[in-house]
C-alpha positions in Angstrom: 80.2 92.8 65.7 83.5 91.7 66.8 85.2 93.3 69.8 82.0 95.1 70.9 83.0 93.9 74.5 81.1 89.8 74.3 83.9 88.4 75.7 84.6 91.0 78.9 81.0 91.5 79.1 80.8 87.2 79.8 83.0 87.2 82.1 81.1 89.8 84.0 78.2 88.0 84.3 79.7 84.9 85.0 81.7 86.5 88.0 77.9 88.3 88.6 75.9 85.1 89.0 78.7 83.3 91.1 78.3 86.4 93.5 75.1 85.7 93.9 74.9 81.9 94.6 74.8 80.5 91.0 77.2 77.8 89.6 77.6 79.3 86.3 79.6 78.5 83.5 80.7 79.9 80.0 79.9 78.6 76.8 81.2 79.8 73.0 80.3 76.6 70.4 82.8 77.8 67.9 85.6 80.1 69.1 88.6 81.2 66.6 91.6 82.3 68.2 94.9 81.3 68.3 95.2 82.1 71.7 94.2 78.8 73.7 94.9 76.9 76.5 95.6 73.3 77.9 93.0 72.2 80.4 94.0 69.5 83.1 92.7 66.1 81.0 95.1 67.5 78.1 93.0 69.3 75.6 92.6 72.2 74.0 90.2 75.7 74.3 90.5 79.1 73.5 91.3 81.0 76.4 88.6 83.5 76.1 86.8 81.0 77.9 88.9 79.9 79.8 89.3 83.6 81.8 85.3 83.4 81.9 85.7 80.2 84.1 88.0 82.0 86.0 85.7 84.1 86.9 82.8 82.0 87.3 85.1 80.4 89.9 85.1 77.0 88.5 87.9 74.7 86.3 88.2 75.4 82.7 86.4 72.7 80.6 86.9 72.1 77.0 83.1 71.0 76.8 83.0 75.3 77.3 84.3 75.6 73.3 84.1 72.3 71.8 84.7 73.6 68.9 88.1 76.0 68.3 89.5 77.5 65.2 93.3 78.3 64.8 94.3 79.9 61.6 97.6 78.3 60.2 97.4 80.5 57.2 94.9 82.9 55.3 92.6 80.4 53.7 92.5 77.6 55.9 92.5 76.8 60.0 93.2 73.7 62.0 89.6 72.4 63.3 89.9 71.2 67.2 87.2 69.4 68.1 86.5 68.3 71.8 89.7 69.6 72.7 91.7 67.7 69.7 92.8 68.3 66.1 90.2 66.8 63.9 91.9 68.6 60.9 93.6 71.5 58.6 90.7 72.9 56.4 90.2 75.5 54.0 87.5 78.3 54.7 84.9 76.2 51.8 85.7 72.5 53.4 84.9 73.8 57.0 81.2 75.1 56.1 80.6 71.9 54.2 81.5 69.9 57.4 79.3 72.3 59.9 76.5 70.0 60.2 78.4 67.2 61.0 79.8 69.6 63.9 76.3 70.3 65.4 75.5 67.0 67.1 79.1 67.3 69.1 78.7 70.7 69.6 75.2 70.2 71.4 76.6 67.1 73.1 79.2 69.4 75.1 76.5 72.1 75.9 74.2 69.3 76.9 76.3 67.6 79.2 77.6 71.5 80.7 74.1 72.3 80.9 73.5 69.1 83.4 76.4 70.3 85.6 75.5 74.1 86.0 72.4 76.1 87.3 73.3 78.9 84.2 75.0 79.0 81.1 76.0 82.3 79.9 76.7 81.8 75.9 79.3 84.0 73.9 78.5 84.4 70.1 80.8 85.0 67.7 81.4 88.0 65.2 78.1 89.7 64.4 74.3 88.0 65.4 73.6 89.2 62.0 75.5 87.4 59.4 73.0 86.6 56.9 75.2 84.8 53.9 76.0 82.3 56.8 72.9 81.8 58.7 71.9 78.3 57.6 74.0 76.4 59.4 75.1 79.0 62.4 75.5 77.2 65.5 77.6 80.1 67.0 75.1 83.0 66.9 71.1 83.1 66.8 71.8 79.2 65.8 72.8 78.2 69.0 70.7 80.8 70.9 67.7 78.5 69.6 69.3 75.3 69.8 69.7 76.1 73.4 66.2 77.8 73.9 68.0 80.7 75.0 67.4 84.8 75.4 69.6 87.2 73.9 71.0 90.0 75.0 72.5 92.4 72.1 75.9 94.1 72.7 77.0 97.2 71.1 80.1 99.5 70.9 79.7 102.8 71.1 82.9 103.8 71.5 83.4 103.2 67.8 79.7 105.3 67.0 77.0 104.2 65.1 75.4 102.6 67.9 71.4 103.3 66.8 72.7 102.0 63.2 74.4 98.8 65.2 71.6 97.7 67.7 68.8 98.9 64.9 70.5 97.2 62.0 71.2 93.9 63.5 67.7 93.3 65.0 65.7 94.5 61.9 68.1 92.1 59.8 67.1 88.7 61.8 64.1 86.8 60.7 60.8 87.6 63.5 61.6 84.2 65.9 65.4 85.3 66.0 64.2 88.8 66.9 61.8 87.7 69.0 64.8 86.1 71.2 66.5 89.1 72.1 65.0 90.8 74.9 67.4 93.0 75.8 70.2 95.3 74.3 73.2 96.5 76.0 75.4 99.4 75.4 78.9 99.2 76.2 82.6 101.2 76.0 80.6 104.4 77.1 82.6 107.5 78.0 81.6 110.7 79.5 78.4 111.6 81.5 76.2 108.2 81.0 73.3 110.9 81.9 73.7 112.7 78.2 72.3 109.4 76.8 69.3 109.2 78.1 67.7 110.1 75.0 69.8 108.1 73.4 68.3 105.1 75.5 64.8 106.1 75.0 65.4 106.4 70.9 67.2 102.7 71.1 64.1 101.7 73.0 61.3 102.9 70.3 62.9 102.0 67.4 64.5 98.6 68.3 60.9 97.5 70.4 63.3 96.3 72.8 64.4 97.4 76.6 68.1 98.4 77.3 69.0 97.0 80.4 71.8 99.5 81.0 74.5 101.5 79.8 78.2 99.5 80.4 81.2 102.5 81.0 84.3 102.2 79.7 85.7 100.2 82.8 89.4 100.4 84.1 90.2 96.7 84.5 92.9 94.5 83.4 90.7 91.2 82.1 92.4 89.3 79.0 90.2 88.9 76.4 90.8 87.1 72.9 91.1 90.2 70.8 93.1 92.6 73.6 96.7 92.4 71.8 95.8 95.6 69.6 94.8 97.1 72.7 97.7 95.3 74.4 100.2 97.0 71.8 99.2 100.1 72.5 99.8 100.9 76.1 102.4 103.1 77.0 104.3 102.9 80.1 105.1 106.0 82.3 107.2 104.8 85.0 110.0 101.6 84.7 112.9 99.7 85.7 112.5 97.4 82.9 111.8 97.3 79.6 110.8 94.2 77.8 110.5 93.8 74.3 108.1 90.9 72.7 108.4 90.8 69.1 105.0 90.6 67.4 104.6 87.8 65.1 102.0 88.2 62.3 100.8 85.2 63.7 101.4 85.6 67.5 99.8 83.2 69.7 99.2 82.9 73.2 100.1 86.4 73.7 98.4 85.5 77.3 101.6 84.5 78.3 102.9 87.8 79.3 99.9 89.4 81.3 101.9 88.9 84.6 104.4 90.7 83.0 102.3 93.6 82.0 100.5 93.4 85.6 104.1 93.8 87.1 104.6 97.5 88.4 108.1 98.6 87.1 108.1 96.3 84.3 106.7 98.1 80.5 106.2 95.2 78.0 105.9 96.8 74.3 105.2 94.8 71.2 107.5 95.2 68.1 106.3 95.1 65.1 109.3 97.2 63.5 113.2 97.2 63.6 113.6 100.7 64.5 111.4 100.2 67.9 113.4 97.4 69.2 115.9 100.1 70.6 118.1 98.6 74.0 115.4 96.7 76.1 116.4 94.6 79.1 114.6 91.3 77.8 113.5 90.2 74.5 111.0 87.6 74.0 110.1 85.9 70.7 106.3 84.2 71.6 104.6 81.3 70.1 103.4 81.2 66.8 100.6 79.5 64.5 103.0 79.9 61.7 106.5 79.3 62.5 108.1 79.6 58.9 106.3 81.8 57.7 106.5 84.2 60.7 110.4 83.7 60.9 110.7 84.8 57.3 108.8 87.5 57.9 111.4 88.5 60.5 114.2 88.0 58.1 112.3 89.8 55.3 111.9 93.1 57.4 115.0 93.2 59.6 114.2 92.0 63.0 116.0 89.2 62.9 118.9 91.2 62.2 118.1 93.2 65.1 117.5 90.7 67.6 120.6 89.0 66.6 122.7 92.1 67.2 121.1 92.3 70.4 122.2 89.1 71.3 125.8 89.9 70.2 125.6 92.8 72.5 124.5 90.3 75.5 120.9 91.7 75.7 119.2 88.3 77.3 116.8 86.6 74.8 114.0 84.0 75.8 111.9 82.2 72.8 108.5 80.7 73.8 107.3 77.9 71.9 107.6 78.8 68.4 109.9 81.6 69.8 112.3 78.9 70.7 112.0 76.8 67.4 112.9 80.4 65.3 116.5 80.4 67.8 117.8 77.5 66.8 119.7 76.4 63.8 116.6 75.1 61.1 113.3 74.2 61.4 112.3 71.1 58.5 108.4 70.5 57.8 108.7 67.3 56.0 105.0 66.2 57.1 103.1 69.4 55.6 102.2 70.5 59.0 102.7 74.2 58.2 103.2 74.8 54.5 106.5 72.3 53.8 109.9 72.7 53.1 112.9 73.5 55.5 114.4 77.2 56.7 117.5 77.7 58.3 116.2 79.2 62.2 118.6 82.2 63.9 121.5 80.3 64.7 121.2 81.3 68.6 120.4 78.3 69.8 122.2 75.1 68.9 118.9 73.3 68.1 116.8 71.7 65.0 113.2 71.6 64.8 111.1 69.1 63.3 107.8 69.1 62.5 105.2 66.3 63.0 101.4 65.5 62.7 101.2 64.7 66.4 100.6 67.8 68.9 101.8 67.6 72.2 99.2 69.0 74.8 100.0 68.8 78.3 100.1 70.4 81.4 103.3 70.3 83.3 104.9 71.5 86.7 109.1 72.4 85.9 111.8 73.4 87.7 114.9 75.4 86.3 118.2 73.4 86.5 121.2 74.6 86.9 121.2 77.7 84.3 124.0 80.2 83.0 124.6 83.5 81.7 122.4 86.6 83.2 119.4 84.5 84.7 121.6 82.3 86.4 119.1 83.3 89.5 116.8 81.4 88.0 118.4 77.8 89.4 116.0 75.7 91.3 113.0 78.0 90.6 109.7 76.0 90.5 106.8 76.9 87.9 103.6 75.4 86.2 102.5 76.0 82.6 101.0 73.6 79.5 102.7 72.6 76.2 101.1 73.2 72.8 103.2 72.3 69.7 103.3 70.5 66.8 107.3 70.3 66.5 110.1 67.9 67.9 113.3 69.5 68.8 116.4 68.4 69.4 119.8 69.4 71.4 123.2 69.2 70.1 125.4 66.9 71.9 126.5 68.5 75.5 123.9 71.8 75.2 122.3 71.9 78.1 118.4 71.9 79.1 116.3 75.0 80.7 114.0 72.9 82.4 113.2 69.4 84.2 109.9 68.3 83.8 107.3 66.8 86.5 107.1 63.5 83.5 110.7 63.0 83.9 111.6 64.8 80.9 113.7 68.0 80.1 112.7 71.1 78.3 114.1 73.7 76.2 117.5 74.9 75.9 120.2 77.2 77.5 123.0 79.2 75.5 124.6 82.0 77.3 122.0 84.7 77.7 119.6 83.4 74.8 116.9 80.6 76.3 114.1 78.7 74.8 111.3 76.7 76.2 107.8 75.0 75.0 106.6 76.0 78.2 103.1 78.6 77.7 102.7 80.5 81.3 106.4 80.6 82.1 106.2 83.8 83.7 103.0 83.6 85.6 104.7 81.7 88.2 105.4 84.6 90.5 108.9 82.6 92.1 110.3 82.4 88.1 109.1 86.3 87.3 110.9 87.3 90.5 114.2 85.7 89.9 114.2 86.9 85.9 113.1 90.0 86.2 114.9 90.7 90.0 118.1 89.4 87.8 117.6 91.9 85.1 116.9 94.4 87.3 120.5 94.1 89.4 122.3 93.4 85.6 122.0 97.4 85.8 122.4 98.1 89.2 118.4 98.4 90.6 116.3 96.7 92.1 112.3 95.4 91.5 110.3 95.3 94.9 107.3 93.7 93.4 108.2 90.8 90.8 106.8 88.2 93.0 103.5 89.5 93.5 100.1 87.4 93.7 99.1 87.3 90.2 96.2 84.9 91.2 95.0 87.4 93.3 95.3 90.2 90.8 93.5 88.8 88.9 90.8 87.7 91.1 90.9 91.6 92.2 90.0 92.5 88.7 87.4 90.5 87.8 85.6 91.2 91.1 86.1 95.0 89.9 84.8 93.8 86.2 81.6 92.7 88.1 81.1 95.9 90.2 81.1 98.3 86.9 78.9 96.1 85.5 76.3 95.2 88.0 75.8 99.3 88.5 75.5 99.7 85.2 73.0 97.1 84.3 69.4 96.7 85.5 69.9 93.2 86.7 66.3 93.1 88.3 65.6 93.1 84.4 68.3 90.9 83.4 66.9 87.6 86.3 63.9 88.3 85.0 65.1 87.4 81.7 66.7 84.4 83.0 63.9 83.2 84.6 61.4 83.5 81.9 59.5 86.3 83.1 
């Protein structure tokens, strides 16, 4: 089912099979999210798989999700194919084109699979789906369009694990059962030792092994799914609070796991008015749905909060579809989103256009000369990739955030309110020093550790990922799986 650990448990075994001499590489033929990324060539993946090439130590290719699925409202999602928009369908028109999708989507595992000594394939959802088994090519579809063995994740953290593992193996048809040959249970707590029956039960009634019981591991991976989890953390100890307002159609929420990683520094996401309080930083992220989420912000009150905020100095940045929502209207005159035009916030003197066309690129910045409290910010250098389907325009005399490596400018500078199209702003560790170290002397303190090696946490973490999971896995069993044997 979804979020019984696929995506973390990936990663592990990527990061697994690279320690031990493999090149290995992810693979998920469909992914939906609306969490993606911009590779180097300029296209588009969901970043799932993206932090499981990161840990198979190798370059994020789009051939590792040919196919992605971002929702742009409830009934429909824009189809990206190959890392470009093929189109805006509805849930009915997307199944009737699946079979066209199958020859591309074996073309990109294909040409992966020449390139790699293993492939380590992500499904999607539930193995089990049986009202849309004919034409799967995310689940037991593609495990036997790629001749590959299956490994069965569940969660028992949520219980009902015998009724999970059970239930999804006696629902597939014998030559789809016959694939898996092993089942994995993961998000244990407690004394893995008081399972053992458990194990031995799992074993007789499923017919197959388990190759190990996965613990609830202490590591800071992203993953797809991880903003519910992401919304819940509570911070102990901080010098700065930062508020990100969550949109009900927040995207690339990726973009603030440097902040999150930064000791000091709590990041909460809002959802309600009365939780914005007096934070240090707010931060309006990208969206799939900019109108619609920006209403939704009128409708309940945060945008009267934010903008009170703003009148009170507190330092606003907008991301993306962040920054579209600060300035003064957004017009959709091509249908992109739904249609129609919608006055933005008034906080930035900007207009937003809509178009057809999405911009996807991966760009090196650096600050010019900026005002108000992040004036530190001057001269910084950072990295990061554009995704948007808007064109937005400055006011005669406003001036820019950001000079791009193309010779171009980017985003827009008000006082203390900022906007930019640039995802991964703050993962450059010289821009999260000087914001957050000029936040932190706006009250009088100081942050030691802004600057740190994110690259290298990171690197920590998935290195820890692979630890939990290679003791708690019989990986004699699991090579002897992917050898055949």
């Amino acid at each position: 089912m979804s979020d019984a650990g696929k995506s973390i448990l990936v990663s592990a075994l990527c990061r697994i099979f690279k320690q031990d001499g493999y090149r290995v590489a992810p693979f998920k033929s469909q992914n939906m999210a609306l969490n993606s990324f911009i590779t180097r060539d300029g296209l588009e993946m969901g970043r799932a798989q993206v932090t499981q090439a990161e840990a198979a130590g190798v370059e994020p290719d789009v051939r590792m999700n040919p196919v992605l699925l971002k929702p742009v409202h409830d009934q429909g999602s824009q189809v990206i194919l190959h890392g470009k928009v093929l189109d805006t369908v509805t849930a009915g028109n997307y199944y009737a084109m699946k079979a066209k999708l199958k020859p591309e989507i074996m073309k990109a595992y294909n040409s992966l699979a020449a390139d790699f000594d293993l492939i380590v394939l992500e499904g999607a959802g539930c193995a089990a789906e049986l009202n849309l088994a004919e034409d799967d090519f995310v689940n037991m579809g593609m495990a036997k369009m790629a001749n590959a063995p299956v490994l069965l994740v569940g969660d028992i953290d949520r219980g009902g694990i015998f009724a999970q593992l059970y239930g999804t193996v006696k629902l597939l048809p014998q030559d789809e059962q016959d694939l898996i040959k092993a089942l994995i249970v993961n998000k244990f707590r407690g004394d893995r030792a008081l399972f053992d029956d458990g194990i031995r039960i799992l074993e007789e009634i499923c017919g197959k092994p388990v190759a190990g019981t996965v613990p609830y591991l202490d590591v800071d991976i992203d993953d797809e799914d991880s903003v519910a989890e992401r919304m819940s953390r509570k911070g102990s100890s901080f010098v700065l609070d930062i508020a990100v307002i969550f949109l009900p159609h927040i995207a690339n929420f990726t973009d603030f796991a440097a902040l999150e990683a930064t000791p000091g520094v709590r990041v909460r996401y809002v959802k309600e008015p009365y939780r914005l309080g007096r934070p240090d930083l707010v931060i309006i992220p990208g969206s799939k749905s900019t109108i619609f989420d920006l209403l939704r912000l009128r409708e309940c009150g945060l945008e009267a909060g934010i903008k009170q905020l703003a009148n009170r100095g507190v330092p606003i940045i907008g991301i993306c579809g962040g920054y579209q929502m600060l300035g003064e209207g957004i017009s959709d005159h091509a249908g992109t989103e739904a249609g129609g035009e919608v006055a933005g916030m008034g906080l930035l003197p900007v207009t937003t256009e809509f178009a057809t066309e999405k911009r996807r690129t991966r760009v090196s910045a650096t600050a010019l000369d900026v005002g108000g409290v992040l004036a530190p910010l001057t001269g910084a250098k950072l990295e990061g990739y554009e995704i948007h389907m808007g064109k937005t325009t400055l006011k005669g005399g406003v001036k820019p955030l950001l000079a791009l490596s193309d010779n171009t400018a980017d985003g827009c500078q008000s006082g203390n309110i900022y906007g930019t199209y640039l995802h991964g702003f703050f993962d450059s560790a010289q821009c999260r020093d000087r914001v957050l170290n000029a936040l932190a002397n706006a009250k009088g303190l100081s942050l030691a550790n802004a600057a740190f090696d994110f690259a290298a946490y990171k690197e920590q973490n998935y290195d820890l990922l692979a630890q939990g999971v290679r003791d708690a896995l019989e990986m004699d069993l699991i090579y002897r799986i992917v050898e055949g044997r």
